[in-house]
C-alpha positions as CSV (number, residue, x, y, z in Angstrom):
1,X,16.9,-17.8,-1.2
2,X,16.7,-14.1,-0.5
3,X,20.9,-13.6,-0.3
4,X,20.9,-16.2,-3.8
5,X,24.2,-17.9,-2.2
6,X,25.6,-19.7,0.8
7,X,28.2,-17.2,1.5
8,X,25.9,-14.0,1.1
9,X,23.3,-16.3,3.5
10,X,26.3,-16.9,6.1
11,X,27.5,-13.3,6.5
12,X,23.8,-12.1,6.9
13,X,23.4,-14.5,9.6
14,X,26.9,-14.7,11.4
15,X,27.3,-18.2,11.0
16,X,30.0,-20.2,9.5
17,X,29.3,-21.1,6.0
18,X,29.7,-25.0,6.6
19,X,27.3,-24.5,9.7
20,X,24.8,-23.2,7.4
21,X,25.0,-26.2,4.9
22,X,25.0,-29.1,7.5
23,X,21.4,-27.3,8.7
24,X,20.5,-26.9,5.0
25,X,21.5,-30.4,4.4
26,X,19.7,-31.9,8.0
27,X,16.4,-29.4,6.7
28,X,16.9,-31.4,3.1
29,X,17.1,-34.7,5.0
30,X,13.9,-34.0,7.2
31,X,11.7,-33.2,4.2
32,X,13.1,-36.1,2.3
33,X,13.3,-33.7,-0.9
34,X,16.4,-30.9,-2.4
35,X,15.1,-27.6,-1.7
36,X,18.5,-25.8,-3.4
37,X,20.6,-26.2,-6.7
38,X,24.1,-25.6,-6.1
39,X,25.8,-24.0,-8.7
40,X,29.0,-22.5,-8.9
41,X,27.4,-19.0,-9.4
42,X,25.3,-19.8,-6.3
43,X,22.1,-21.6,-5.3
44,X,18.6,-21.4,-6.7
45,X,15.2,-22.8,-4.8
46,X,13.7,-26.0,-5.8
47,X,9.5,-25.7,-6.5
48,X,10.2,-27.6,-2.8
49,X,11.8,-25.0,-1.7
50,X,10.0,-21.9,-3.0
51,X,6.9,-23.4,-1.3
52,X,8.4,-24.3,2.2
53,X,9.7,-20.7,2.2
54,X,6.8,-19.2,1.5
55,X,5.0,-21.0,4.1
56,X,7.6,-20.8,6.6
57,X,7.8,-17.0,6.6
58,X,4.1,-16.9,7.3
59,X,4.1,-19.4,9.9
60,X,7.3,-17.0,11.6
61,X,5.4,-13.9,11.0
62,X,2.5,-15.5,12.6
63,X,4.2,-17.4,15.7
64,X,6.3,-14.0,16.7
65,X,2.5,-11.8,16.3
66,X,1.2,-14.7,18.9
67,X,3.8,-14.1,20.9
68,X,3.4,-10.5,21.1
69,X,-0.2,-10.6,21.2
70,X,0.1,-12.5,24.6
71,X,3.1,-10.8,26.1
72,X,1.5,-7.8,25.8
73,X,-2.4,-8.4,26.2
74,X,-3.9,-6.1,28.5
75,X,-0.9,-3.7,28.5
76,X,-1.8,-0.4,27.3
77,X,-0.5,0.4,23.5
78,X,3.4,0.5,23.1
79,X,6.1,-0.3,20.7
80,X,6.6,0.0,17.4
81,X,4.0,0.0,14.6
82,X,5.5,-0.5,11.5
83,X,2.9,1.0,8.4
84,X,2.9,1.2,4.8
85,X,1.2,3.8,3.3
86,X,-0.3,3.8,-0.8
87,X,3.0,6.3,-2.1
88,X,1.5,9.9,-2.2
89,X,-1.0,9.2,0.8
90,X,-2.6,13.3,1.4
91,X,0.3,14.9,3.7
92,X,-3.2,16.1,5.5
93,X,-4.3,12.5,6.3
94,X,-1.0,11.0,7.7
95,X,-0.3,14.3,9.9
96,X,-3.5,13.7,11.3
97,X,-3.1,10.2,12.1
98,X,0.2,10.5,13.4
99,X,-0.9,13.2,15.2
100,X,-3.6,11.5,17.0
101,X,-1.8,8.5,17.7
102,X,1.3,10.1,19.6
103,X,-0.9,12.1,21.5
104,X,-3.0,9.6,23.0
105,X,-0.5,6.5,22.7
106,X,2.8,8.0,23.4
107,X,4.4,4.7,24.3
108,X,3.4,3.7,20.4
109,X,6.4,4.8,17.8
110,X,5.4,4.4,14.1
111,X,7.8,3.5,11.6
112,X,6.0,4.6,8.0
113,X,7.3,4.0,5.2
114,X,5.3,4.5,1.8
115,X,4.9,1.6,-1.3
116,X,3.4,1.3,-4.9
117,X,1.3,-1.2,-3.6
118,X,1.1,-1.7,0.3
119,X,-0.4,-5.3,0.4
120,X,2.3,-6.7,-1.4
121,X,4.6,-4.7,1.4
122,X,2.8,-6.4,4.1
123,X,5.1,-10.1,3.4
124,X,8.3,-7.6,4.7
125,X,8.6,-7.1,8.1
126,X,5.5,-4.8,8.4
127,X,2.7,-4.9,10.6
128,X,-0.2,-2.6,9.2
129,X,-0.9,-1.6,5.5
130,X,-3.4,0.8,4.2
131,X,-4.0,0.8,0.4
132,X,-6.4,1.4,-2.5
133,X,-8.9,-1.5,-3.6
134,X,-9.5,-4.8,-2.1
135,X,-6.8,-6.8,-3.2
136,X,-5.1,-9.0,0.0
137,X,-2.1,-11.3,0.5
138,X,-1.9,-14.8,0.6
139,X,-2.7,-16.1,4.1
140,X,-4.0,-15.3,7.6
141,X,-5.5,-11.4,7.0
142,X,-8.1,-9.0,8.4
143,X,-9.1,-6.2,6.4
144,X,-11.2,-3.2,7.4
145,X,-12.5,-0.5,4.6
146,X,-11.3,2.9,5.8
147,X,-13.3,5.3,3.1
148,X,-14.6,5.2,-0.5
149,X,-12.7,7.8,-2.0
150,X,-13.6,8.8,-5.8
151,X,-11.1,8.7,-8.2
152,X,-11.9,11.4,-11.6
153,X,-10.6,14.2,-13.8
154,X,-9.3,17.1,-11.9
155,X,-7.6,20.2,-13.5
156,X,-6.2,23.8,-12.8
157,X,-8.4,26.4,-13.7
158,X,-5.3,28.3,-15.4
159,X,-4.9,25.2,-17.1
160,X,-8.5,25.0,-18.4
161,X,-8.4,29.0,-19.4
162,X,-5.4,28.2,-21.6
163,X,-6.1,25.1,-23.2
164,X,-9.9,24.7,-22.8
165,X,-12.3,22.7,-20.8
166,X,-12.8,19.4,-22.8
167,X,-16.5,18.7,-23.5
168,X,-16.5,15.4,-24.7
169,X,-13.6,12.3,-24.3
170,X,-12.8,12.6,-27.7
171,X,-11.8,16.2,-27.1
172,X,-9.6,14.7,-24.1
173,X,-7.0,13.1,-26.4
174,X,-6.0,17.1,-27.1
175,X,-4.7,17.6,-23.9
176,X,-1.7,16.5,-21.5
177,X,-3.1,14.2,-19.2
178,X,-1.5,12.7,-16.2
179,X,-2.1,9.3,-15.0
180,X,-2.5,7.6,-11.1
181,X,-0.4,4.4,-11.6
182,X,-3.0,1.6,-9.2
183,X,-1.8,-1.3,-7.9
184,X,-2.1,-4.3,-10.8
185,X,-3.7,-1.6,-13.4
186,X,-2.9,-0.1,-16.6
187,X,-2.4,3.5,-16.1
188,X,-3.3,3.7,-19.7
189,X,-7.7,2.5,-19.3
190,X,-9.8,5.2,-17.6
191,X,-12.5,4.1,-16.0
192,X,-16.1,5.4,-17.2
193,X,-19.0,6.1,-15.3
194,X,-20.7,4.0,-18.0
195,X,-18.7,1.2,-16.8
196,X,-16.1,0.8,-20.0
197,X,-12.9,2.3,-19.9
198,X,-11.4,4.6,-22.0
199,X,-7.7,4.1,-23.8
200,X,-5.1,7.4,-23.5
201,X,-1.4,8.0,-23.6
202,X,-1.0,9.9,-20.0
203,X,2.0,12.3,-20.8
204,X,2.8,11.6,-17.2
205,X,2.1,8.2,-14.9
206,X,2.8,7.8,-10.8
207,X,2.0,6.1,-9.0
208,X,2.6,9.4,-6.4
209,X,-0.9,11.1,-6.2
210,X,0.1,13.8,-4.1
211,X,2.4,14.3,-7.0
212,X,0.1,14.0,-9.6
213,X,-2.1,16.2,-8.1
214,X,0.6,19.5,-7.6
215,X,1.7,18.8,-10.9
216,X,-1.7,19.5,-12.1
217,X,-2.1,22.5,-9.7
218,X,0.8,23.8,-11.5
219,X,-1.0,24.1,-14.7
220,X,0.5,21.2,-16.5
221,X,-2.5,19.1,-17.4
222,X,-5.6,17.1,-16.5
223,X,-5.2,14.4,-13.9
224,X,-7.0,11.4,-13.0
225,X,-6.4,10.3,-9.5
226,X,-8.2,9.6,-6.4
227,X,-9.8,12.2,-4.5
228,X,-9.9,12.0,-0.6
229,X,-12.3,15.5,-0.7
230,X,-9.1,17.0,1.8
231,X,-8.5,20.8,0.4
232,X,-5.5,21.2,-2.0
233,X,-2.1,22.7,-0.1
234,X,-2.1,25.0,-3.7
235,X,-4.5,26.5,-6.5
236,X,-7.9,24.2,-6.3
237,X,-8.8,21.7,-8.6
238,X,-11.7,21.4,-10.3
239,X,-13.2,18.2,-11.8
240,X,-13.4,18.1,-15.8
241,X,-15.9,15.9,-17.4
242,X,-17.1,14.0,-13.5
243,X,-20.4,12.8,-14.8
244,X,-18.1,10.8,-18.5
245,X,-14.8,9.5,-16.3
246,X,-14.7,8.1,-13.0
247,X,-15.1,5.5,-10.5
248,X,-14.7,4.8,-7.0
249,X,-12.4,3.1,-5.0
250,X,-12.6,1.5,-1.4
251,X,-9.3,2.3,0.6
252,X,-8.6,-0.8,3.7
253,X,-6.6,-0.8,6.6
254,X,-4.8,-5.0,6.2
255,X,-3.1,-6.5,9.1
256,X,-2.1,-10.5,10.2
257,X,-4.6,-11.9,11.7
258,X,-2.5,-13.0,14.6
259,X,-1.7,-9.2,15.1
260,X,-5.5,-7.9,15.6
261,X,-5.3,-8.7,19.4
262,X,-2.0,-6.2,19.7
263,X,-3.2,-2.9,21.9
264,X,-1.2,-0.7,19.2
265,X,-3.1,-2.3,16.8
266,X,-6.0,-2.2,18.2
267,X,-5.5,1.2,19.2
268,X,-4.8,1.9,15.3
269,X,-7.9,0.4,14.5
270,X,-10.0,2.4,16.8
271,X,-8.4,5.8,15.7
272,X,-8.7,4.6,12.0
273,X,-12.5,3.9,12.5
274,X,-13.1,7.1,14.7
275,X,-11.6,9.2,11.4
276,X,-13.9,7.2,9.2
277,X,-16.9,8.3,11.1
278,X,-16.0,11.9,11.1
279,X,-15.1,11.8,7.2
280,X,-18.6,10.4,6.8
281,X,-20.0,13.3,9.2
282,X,-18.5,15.8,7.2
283,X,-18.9,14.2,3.7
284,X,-22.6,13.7,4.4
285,X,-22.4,9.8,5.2
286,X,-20.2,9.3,1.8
């Protein structure tokens, strides 16, 4: 399915190509339905097929965590952790992770990578994903809410000098305003505090909010993006119209179930929960 013919399957796997169809054929035989068309331009999955895939994978993904869960239970934290961050995660946040976790777990590498939306990340070969909102995967999955960040209007104040601090959301449609790209949302509807949403044409969507928010540092407009309260690397930003536009937005730590009992997973969790309870120190229990 994923190499969409049984020669691009073959070379991925090193195995003959007439190897490969007698298992496809024996697999066929033992599920007494076709789960590929063969077509000269390649093969496609059967409905059959699509759904023993998709199971299959998660019944892999979840035997190999077992696996590792009891190899190394009781061990203390080492290996790889393999994390996907939301795209534009604060530089702030992940140097602080990363630097707590190699300083207490130096046995634990981390291979980070960063997505448009992390959950959906989690069905490709990673272990730990940390994104905006609530939304999980299909399956076996624990979640844990990190923070409630805000997400509202934040500007430059050279921008605001020059072009004026909008008063009302009608006078918002004068200005360039630049748009946080969520998972599954139109970048396009604002949220209100009066719980509609508000239609614009963003003269710039990302899903990148550390992008979105230099862009706006630079003066080029009025932004709308979440707001982990961590101090801007440039100008500051200051919110326009916070009590009109705005909402907030839990952000969760996902991981297989069958993973939870991993020491470098645990250990993640633990460090991930001890940075929550300072955040909520500092932020006055927020």
């Amino acid at each position: 399915m994923e190499s969409g013919s049984f020669v691009g399957a073959a070379r991925r796997l090193g195995v003959p190509r007439p190897t490969l169809r007698r298992r496809l054929e024996a697999l066929e035989t033992e599920v007494g339905v076709p789960l590929l068309v063969r077509t000269r331009s390649g093969s496609t999955p059967t409905e059959a097929g699509r759904a023993l895939a998709a199971r299959g994978t998660e019944l892999l993904r979840d035997a190999a965590a077992l696996v590792a869960a009891v190899r190394e239970s009781g061990d203390e934290p080492r290996g790889e952790l393999r994390m996907v961050l939301p795209v534009g995660t604060p530089p702030m946040f992940v140097g602080q992770l990363m630097t707590v976790m190699r300083n207490r777990y130096p046995k634990v590498t981390v291979r980070l990578r960063t997505a448009d939306d992390p959950v959906a990340a989690l069905e490709d070969e990673v272990d730990v994903a940390i994104a905006f909102g609530t939304h999980q995967p299909g399956g076996r999955w624990v979640s844990m809410e990190i923070f409630t960040v805000r997400q509202w209007l934040v500007a430059s104040e050279a921008y605001l000098a020059r072009a004026g601090r909008p008063a009302s959301l009608e006078e918002l449609h004068g200005h360039e305003l630049l748009a946080w790209v969520a998972p599954r949302e139109d970048p396009g509807r604002w949220q209100l505090r009066s719980g509609g949403t508000l239609d614009v044409i963003p003269a710039l969507s990302s899903p990148d909010i550390h992008l979105l928010r230099q862009v706006a540092a630079a003066g080029l407009g009025i932004a709308f993006v979440p707001d982990a309260m961590l101090p801007d690397a440039g100008p500051t930003l200051v919110p326009v119209l916070e009590q009109e536009v705005g909402t907030e937005r839990p952000m969760q730590v996902v991981v297989p179930a069958a993973m939870e009992g991993i020491p470098r997973i645990r250990a993640l969790l633990r460090e991930l929960r001890a940075m929550r309870a300072a955040f909520e120190s500092r932020n006055g229990g927020r």
